[in-house]
KEDREN-27062 format. One record per atom (N, C-alpha, C): residue number from 1; x, y, z. Coordinates in steps of 0.02 Angstrom, whole numbers, plus 50000, padded with zeros to 5 digits. Layout:
<recs>
@pos NUM; xx X; yy Y; zz Z
...
</recs>
This chain:
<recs>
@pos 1; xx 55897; yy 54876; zz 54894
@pos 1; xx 55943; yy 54931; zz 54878
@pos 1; xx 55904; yy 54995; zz 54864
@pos 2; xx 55834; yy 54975; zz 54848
@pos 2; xx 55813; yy 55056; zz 54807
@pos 2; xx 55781; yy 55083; zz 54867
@pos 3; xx 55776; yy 55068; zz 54933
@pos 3; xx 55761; yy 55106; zz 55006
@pos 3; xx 55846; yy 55132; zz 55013
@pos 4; xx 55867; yy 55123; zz 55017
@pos 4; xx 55935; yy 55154; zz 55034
@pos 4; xx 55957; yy 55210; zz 54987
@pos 5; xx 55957; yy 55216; zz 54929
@pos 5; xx 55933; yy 55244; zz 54865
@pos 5; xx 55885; yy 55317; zz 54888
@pos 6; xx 55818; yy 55293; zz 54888
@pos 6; xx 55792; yy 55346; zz 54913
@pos 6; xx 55805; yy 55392; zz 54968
@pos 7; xx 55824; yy 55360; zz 55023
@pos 7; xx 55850; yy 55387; zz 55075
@pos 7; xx 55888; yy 55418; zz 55105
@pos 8; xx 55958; yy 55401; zz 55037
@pos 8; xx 55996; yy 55467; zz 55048
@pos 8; xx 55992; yy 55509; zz 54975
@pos 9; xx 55946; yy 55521; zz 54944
@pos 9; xx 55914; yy 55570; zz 54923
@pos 9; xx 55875; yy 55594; zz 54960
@pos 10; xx 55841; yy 55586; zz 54990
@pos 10; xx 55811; yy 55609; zz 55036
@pos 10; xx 55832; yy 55672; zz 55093
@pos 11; xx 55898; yy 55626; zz 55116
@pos 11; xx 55957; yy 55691; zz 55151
@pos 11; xx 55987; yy 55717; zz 55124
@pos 12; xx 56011; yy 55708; zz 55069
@pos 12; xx 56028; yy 55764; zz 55028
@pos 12; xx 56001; yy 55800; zz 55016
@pos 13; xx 55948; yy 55822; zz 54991
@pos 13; xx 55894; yy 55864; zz 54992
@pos 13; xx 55880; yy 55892; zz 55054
@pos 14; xx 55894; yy 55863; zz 55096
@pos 14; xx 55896; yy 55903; zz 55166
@pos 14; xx 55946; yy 55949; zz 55180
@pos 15; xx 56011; yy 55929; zz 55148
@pos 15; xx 56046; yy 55971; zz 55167
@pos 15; xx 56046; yy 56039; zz 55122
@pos 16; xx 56030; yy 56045; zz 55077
@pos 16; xx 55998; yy 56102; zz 55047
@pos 16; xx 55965; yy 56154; zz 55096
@pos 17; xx 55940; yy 56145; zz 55152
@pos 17; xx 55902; yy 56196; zz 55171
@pos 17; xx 55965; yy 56209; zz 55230
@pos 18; xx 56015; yy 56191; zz 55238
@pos 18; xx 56055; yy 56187; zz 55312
@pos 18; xx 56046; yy 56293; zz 55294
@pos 19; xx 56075; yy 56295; zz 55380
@pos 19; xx 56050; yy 56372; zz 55406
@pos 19; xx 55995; yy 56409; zz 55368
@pos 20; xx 55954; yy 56356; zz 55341
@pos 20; xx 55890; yy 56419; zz 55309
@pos 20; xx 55839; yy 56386; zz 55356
@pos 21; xx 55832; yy 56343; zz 55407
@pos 21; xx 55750; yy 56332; zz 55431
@pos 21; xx 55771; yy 56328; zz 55508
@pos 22; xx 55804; yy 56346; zz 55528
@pos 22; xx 55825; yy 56354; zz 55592
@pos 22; xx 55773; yy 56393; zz 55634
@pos 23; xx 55736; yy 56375; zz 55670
@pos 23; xx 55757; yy 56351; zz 55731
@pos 23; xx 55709; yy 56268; zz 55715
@pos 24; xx 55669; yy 56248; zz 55657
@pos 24; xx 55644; yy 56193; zz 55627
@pos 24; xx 55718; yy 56154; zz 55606
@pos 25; xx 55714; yy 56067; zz 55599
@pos 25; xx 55753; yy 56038; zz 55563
@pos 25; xx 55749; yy 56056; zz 55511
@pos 26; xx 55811; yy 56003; zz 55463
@pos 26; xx 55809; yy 55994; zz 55383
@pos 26; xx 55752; yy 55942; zz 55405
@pos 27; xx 55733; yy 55925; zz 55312
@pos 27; xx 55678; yy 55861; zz 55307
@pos 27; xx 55700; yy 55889; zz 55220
@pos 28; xx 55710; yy 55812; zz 55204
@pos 28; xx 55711; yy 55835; zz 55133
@pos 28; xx 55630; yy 55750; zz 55124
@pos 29; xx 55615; yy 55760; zz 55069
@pos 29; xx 55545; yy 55715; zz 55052
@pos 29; xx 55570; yy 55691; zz 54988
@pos 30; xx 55568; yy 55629; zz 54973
@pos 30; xx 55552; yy 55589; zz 54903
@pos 30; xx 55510; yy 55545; zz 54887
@pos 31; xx 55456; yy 55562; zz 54850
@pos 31; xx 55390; yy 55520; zz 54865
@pos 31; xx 55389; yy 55469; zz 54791
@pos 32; xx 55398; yy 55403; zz 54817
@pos 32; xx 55412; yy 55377; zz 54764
@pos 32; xx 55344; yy 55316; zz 54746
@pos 33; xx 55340; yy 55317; zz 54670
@pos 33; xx 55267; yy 55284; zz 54646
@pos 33; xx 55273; yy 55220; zz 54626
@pos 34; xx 55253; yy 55174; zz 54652
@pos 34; xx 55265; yy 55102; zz 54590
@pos 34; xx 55347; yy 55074; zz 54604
@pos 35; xx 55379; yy 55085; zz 54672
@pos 35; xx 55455; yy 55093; zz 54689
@pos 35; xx 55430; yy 55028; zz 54728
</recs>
């Protein structure tokens, strides 16, 4: 469960940047330690 977890934190955080990195994708990153 905690990959699935990260993962859409992950896009969520992506979608934060929607129409700001254009003509680049979103990429959102969660770098997780000891997970």
């Amino acid at each position: 469960m905690q990959d699935e977890f990260y993962m859409a934190r992950a896009l969520k955080l992506a979608q934060r940047g929607r129409f700001t990195t254009h003509p680049n994708p979103n990429v959102g990153c969660v770098i997780v330690n000891n997970g």
